[in-house]
C-alpha positions, -999 to +999 in steps of 0.1 A: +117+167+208+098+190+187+116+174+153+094+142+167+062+161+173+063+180+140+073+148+123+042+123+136+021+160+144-014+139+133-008+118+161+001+142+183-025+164+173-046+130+178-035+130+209-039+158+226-075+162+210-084+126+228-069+138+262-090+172+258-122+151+253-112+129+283-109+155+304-138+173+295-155+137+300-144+131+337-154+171+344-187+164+336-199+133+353-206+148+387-223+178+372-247+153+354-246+139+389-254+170+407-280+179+384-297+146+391-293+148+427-311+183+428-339+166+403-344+141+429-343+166+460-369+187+440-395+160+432-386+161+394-389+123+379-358+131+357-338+103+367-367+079+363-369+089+325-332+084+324-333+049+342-362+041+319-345+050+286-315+030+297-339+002+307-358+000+274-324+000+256-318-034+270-351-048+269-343-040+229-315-055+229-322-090+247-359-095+229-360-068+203-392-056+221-396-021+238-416-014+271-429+017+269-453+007+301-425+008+325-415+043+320-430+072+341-460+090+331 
């Protein structure tokens, strides 16, 4: 086994890199989740400039124009 791993040892390498940054990946989708929950419990409008930057994204995308009216102030 470890002649195969030394021998393709960029993939491997590879590999284990892109299961490290999966892992850190899934970890920290319900802490972003938490945080916004406790933004949200507070009174903060964090989410709503989070909504409203994914929002104008697509507006960009289907017309080319931006929004800017439909984000919080």
């Amino acid at each position: 086994m470890w002649q195969a791993i030394w021998r393709y040892r960029k993939q491997t390498l590879g590999a284990a890199a892109l299961m490290i940054v999966a892992k850190l990946a899934g970890v920290s989708v319900p802490l972003v989740l938490r945080s916004i929950v406790r933004d949200v419990q507070k009174g903060t409008d964090s989410i709503g400039y989070l909504l409203c930057g994914v929002q104008m994204g697509r507006n960009d995308e289907k017309s080319g124009h931006v929004h800017e009216s439909e984000c919080p102030s």
